[in-house]
N, C-alpha and C positions, 0 to 999 in steps of 0.2 A: 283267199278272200277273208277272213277271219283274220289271218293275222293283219293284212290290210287294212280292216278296220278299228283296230289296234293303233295303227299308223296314223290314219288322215284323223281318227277320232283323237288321237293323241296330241296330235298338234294343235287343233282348237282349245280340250282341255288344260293342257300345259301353259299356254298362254292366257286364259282366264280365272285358271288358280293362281299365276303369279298375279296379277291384277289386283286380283281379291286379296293379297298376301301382302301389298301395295309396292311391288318391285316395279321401278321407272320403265317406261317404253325403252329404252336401252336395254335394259336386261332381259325383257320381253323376247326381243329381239335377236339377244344374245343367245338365247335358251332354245328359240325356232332354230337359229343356224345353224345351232349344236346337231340338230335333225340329216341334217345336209351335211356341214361339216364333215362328221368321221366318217362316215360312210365315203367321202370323196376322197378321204386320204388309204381309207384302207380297204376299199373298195379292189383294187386290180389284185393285192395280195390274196386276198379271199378265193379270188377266182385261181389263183393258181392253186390254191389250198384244197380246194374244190377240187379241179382238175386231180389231183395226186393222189385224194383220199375216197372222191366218191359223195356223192349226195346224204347219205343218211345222218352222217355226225354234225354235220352244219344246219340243217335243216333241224335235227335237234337243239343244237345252242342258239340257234337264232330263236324259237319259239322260245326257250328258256329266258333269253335275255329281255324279250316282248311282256311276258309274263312278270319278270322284279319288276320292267318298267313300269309297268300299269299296277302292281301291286304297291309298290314302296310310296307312294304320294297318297295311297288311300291307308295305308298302316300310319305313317308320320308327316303329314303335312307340314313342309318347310320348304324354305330354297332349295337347299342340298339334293331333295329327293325329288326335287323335279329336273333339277338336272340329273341327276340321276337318271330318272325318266327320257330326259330328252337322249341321253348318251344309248342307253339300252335299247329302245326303242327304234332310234335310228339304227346303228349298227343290228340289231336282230332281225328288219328285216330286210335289212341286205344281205345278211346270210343267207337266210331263207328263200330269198328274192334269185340269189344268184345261183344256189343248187336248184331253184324251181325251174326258172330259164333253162335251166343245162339240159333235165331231164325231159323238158319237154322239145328239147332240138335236137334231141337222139332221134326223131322219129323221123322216116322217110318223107323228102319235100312236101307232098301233097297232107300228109298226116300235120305234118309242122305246121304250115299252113292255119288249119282247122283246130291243132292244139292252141296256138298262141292267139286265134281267135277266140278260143274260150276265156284263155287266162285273161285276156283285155274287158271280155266282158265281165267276169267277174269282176275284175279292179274297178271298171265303171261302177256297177251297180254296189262296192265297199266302198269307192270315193263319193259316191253320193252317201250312203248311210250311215259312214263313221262320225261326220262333223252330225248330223243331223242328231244321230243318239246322243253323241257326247251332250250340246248344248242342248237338249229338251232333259239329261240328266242333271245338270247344273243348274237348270233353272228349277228343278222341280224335286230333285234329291241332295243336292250338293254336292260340290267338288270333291267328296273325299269320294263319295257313294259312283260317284260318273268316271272316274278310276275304276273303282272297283267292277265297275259294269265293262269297261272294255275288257277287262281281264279275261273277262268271260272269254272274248275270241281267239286269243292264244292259248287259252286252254283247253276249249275246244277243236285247236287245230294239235294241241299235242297228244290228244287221247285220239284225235287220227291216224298222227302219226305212228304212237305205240300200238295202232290195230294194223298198221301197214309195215312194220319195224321189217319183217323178213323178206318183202319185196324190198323195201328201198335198200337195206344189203345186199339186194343182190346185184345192184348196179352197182358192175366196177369202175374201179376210176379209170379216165379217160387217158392219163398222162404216167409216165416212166421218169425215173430217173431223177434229176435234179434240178425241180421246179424253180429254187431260188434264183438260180443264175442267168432264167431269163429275162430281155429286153423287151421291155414295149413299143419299142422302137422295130423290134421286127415285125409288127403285128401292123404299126401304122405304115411302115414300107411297104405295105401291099396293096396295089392300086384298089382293089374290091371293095376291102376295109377300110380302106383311107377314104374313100365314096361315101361308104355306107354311114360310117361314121360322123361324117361333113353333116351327111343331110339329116342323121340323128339330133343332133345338136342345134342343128338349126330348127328346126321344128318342134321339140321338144321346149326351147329359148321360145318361141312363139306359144305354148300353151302355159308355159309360168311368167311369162309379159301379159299376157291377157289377166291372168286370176289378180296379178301387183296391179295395172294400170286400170282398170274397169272399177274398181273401188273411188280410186282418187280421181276417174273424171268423172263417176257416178256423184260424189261429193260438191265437185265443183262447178257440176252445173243446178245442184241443189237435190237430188233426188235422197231417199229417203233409205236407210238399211235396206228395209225389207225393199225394196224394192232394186237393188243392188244385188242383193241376195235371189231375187228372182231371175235377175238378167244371168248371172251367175250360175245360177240352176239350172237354165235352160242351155248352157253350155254344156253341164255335166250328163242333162237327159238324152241331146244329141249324139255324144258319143256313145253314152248306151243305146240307142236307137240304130248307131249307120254296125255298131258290132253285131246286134242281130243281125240284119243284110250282109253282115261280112261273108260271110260262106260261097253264098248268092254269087257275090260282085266278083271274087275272087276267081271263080271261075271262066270269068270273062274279059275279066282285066289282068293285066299282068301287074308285079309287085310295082315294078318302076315307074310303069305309067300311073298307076296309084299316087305315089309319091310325087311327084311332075306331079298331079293336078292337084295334091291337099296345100303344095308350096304355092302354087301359082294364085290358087282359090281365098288360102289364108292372107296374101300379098294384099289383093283386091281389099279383102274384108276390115283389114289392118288402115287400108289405104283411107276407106270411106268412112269408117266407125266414129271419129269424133266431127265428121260434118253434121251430124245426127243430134238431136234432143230426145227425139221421143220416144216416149219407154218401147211402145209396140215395136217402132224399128230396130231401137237398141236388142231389144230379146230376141229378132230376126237375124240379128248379125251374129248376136253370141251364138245362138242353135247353130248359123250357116259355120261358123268356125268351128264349132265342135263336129260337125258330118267331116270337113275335112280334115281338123289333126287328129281325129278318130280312126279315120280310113287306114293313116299311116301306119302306126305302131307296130301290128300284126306282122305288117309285112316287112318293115324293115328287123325285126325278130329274127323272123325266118330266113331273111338274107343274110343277115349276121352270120346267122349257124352255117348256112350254106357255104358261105367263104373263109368259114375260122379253119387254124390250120390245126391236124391233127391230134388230137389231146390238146389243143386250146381254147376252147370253145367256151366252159366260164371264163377264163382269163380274160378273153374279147367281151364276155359279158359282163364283166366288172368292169373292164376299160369302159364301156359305154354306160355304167352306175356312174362309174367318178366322174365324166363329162357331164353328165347331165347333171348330179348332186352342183358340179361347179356352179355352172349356169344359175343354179336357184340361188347360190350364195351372192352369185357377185351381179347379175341383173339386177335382182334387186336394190341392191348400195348402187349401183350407175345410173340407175334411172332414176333412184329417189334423187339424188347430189344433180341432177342432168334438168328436172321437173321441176326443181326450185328454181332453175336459172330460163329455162327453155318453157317453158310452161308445158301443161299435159298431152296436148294435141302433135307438138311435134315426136312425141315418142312413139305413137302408135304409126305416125309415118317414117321413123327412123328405123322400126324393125319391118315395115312393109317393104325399106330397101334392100335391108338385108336379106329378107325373104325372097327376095328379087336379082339379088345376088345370085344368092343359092340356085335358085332356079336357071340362071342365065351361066352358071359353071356347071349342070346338069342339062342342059338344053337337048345332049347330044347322047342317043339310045347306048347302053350300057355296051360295051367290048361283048366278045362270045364267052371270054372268060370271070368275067361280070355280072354275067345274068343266074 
């Protein structure tokens, strides 16, 4: 959670110190991608890295690299060091991110479960309050000092780490032998994970189409930041709301039927969302979207792990970092290039088909070997 908020506060500040620095919406943009970017390229290797060596040494250079990121922009304010910034910050918490995942799907299904329910909740409650600290730093310390304040969280989570140093050695690695020469190609040749994976990305694609497209029709029908910002919010409170009940629900519903209904529910919400003006409904749609792509995550986690093949299990959790870092790269550029020509309204119905897709190549309950 700390180094999380490292992350989501990251990204705000990084993009409004270049501003202030007066680098063009180009480079702006350039700098956010950087976030996504390496992580999507060096994302599957990690996991194999991961897999070989064990969680502790990753989990160490990832908070290290979290820590220059948010340090170097508050020591020398320039370009350089916010990319700097953007390069460290993304890659460290994927390191982190991917040895965290691993260790928590070592745990027996029903444990997993209830682990990756926690982790979700926390990332909710850091995705709400990174951008929020960041920007009330910035408005009220300065960029250099709103750096310096995220710092706080990855060093915070490294003086955890160092009180935890002889547990997380003692988790050995998962994998033998010679990680480099594997294919990821075998990992998607297997019908579980080629499932899982489908429906990761599709839903995932639907919670960073919402955060890009709610902006630009909040815009264009005249509505005001804050009030953008509200609708927006009420997305991020939802999902920390349906993870409390996570526990609950889990017990009654099965993973997949979860899934089938956050896809079928987001479909609908997707469907209706720009029939709408008005803020009360608009806020009603965002909450109703966040209870369902909220719902998913946890479980498709724990199915992940449940299907990864032996000593593979960050490797598969990396594969699903780089799919999803993709998604944030290139939705974005498709549907900005798509909303000039198509206008804003048909986008939120072009991923309600996709959404519907998805759902309609999932219609049919998981094999025995599936579940």
């Amino acid at each position: 959670m700390l180094n999380h908020v490292a992350l989501t506060g990251g990204r705000v500040t990084v993009s409004l110190s270049a501003l202030h620095l007066g680098m063009s919406t180009f480079k702006v943009g350039a700098l956010i991608a950087v976030f996504a970017i390496l992580p999507m390229l060096f994302s599957v290797k990690v996991g194999r890295w991961v897999d070989h060596v064990g969680i502790a040494r990753p989990m160490a250079y990832g908070t290290g690299l979290l820590i220059c990121g948010t340090l170097a922009p508050a020591l020398v304010p320039s370009q350089v060091t916010l990319l700097l910034a953007s390069s460290c910050i993304g890659i460290g918490f994927m390191l982190h991110q991917v040895a965290t995942q691993n260790i928590l799907g070592m745990a027996p299904h029903r444990t997993r479960l209830r682990n990756f329910s926690w982790m979700s909740l926390a990332l909710g409650a850091s995705g709400f309050s990174g951008p929020l600290f960041g920007g009330i730093a910035i408005d009220h310390m300065g960029n250099d000092a709103a750096f310096a304040l995220l710092s706080l969280g990855p060093i915070g989570a490294a003086a955890g780490l160092y009180h935890m140093r002889d547990q997380l050695r003692s988790v050995r690695p998962s994998a033998a032998g010679d990680v480099a020469r594997r294919n990821i190609r075998e990992l998607i040749a297997l019908p579980a994970l080629r499932r899982i994976l489908f429906v990761n990305t599709i839903l995932s694609g639907a919670w960073d189409s919402h955060l890009f497209i709610v902006p630009i029709f909040g815009v264009s029908i005249g509505l005001s930041g804050t009030t953008i910002g509200i609708i927006l919010a009420s997305f991020a409170a939802a999902t920390f709301v349906i993870r409390l009940l996570l526990p609950l629900i889990q017990r009654r519903v099965t993973s997949w039927t979860l899934i089938r209904m956050a896809m079928g529910t987001a479909a609908a919400d997707f469907m209706i969302y720009p029939l709408f003006t008005d803020v009360v409904f608009l806020i009603g749609l965002s909450f109703a979207l966040g209870l369902a792509l909220g719902v998913s995550q946890p479980s498709i986690l724990a199915l992940l792990h449940q299907h990864s093949p032996p000593g593979r299990a960050a490797e598969t959790v990396g594969l699903r970092m780089a799919l999803i870092n993709g998604s944030q790269v290139s939705l974005p550029l498709t549907f900005g290039a798509l909303g000039a020509v198509i206008g804003v309204a048909p986008l939120f119905w072009a991923y309600a088909l996709a959404l519907m897709a998805g759902g309609w190549f999932n219609r049919n309950p998981p094999t025995e070997a599936e579940r």
